[in-house]
C-alpha positions as CSV (number, residue, x, y, z in Angstrom):
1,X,14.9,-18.9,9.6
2,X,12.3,-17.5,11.3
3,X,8.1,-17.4,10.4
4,X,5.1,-15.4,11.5
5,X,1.9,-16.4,10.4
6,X,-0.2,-12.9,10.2
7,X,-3.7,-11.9,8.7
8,X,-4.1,-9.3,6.2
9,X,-7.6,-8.4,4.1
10,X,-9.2,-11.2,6.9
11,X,-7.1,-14.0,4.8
12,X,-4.0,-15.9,7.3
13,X,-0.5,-16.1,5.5
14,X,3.0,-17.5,6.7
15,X,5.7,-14.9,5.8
16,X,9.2,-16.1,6.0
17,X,12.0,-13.9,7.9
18,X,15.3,-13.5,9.7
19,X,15.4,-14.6,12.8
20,X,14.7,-12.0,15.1
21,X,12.8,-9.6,12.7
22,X,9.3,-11.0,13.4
23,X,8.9,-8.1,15.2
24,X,9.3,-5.7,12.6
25,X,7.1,-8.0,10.2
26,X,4.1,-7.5,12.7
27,X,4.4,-4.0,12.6
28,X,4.5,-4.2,8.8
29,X,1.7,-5.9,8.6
30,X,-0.1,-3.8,11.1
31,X,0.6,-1.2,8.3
32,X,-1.0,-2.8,5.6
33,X,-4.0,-3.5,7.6
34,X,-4.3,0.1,8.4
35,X,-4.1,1.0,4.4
36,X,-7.0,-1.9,3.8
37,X,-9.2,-0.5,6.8
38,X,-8.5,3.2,4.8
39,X,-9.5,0.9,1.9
40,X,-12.5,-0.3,3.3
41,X,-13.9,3.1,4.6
42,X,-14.2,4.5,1.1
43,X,-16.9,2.1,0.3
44,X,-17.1,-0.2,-2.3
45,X,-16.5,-4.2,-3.2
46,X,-13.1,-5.1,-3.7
47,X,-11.3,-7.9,-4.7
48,X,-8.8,-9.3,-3.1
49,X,-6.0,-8.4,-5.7
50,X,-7.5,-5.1,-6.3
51,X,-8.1,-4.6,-2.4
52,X,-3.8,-5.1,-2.0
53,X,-3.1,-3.0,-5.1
54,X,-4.7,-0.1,-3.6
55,X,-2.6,-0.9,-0.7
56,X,0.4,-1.3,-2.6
57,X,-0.6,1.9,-4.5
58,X,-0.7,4.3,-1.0
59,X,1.9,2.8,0.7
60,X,3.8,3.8,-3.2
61,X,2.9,7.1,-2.6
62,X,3.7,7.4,1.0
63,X,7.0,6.0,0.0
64,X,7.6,8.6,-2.5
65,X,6.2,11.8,-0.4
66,X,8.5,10.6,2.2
67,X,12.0,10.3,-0.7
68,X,10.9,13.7,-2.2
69,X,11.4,15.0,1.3
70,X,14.5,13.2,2.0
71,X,16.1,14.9,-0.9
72,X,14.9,18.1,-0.1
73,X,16.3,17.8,3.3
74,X,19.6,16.5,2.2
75,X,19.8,19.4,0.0
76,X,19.0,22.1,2.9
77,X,15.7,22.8,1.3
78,X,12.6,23.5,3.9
79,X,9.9,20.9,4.0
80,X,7.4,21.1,1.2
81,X,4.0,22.5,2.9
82,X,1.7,19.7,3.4
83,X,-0.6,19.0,0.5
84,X,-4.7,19.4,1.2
85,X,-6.1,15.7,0.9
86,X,-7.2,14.9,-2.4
87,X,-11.1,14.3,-1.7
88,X,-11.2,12.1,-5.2
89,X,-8.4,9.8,-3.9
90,X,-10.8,6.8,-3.4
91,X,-11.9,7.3,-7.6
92,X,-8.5,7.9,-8.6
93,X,-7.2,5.3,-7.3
94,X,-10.0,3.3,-8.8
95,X,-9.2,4.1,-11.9
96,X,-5.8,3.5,-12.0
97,X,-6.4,-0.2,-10.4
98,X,-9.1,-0.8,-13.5
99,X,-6.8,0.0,-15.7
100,X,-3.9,-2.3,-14.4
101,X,-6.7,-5.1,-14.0
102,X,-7.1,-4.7,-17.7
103,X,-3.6,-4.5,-18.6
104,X,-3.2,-7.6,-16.3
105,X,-6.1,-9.4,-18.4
106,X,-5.0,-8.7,-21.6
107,X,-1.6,-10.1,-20.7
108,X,-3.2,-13.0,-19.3
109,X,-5.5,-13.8,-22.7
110,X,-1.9,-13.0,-25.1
C-alpha cells in the first residue's frame, strides 16, 4: 500500500493509497490547496475545521455544477449558460459553516 505525506491548510498529513496512485493524490491535494488559498483571499480567521468545510463546501458545489451538466449532456440538452459569480459567496458560505458549527456543538453537548 502505498503513502504520501502532503500539506494542506500549512498542517503535514500521511494519506494512505494504492500503489501507484500517489500521483493522483498530489494533484488532489493541490486541489484542495487551491480552494483554501480561495479561502484565504476572502479575508477572515478561520479555523481549521471551518477552514476544510468551506473547502469541502466548494469542491460540493463544483461537484454538483459539474453532475447537473453531465445529465444535461447525456440527455442532448445544450450546456447551461455560465452563472455570474455570486459576489456574497464568501458570507454565504459563512453562514452555512456557522450554522453546521452549531449543529456540530449541540450534538457534541447532547
Amino acid at each position: 500500500m502505498g503513502q504520501v505525506t502532503v500539506r494542506v491548510n500549512g498542517y503535514q498529513h500521511t494519506i494512505g493509497c494504492k500503489d501507484g496512485e500517489e500521483a493522483h493524490v498530489l494533484d488532489l491535494v493541490q486541489q484542495i490547496e487551491e480552494k483554501v488559498r480561495l479561502i484565504r483571499a476572502m479575508g477572515g480567521q478561520f479555523s481549521e475545521s471551518r477552514m476544510l468545510l468551506h473547502v469541502a463546501l466548494l469542491l460540493a458545489d463544483e461537484g454538483s455544477d459539474l453532475r447537473t451538466e453531465l445529465v444535461r449532456a447525456r440527455s442532448g440538452l445544450a450546456p447551461a449558460a455560465p452563472a455570474a459569480p455570486d459576489p456574497q459567496l464568501a458570507e454565504r458560505l459563512a453562514r452555512i459553516a456557522e450554522r453546521i458549527e452549531g449543529l456540530a456543538q449541540t450534538l457534541d453537548r447532547g
